[in-house]
N, C-alpha and C positions, 0 to 999 in steps of 0.2 A: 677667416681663411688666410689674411697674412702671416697671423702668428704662428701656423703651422709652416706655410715656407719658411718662415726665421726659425725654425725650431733646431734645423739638421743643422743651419749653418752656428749656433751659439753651442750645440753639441760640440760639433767640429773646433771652434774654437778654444772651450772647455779642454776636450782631450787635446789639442796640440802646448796649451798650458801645461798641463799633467805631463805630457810628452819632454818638454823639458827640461822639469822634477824627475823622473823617473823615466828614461826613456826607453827601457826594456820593454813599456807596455806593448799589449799588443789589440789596435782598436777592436777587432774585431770577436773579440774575447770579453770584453769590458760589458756587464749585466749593469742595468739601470734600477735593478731592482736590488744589488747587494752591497751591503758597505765597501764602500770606495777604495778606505785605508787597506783593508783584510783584502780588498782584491790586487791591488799593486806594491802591499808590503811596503807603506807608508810609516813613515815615523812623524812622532809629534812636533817635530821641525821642519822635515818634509809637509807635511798637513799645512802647516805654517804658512811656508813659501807660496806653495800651491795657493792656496785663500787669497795673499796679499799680492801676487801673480794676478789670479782673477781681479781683484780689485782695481790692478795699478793697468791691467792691458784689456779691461770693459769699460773702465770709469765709474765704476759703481763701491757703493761704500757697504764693506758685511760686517756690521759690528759683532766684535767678540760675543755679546749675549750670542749669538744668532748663530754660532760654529756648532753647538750642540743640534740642532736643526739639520743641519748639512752632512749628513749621515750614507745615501747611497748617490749616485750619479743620476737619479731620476729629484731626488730630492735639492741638491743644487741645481738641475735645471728649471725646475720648477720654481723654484727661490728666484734664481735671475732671471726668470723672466718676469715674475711679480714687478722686480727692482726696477728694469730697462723698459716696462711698459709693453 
């Protein structure tokens, strides 16, 4: 039952990250179920930032193997919450 109250706040977090990188987004817009990049027109240095963003303002470590993984907004939450417990 915790992990779903932390769930909207590690979203929230996530997207103020992305917010950022690209701050055109619009949260309310943002599907959890479609690639991330193709939804906010991401480039692979933007992509970049964002990841090492996430990393440096969670404190969690996403090694490069692991970026292929992290494909929709459903898929890195799920990934950090694995990481964060």
């Amino acid at each position: 039952m915790e992990k779903t109250a932390a769930n909207p706040d590690l979203r929230g977090k996530v997207i103020a990250i992305l917010g950022s990188i690209a701050p055109e987004i619009e949260e309310a817009e943002l599907r959890d179920d479609h690639p991330l990049r193709q939804q906010v027109d991401l480039d692979s240095m933007d992509w970049l930032n964002f990841l090492i963003g996430i990393s440096e303002q969670l404190n969690v470590s996403i090694p490069e193997a692991d970026y292929g993984r992290l494909v929709t907004l459903g898929d890195l939450l799920d990934y950090l919450r694995t990481k964060l417990g």
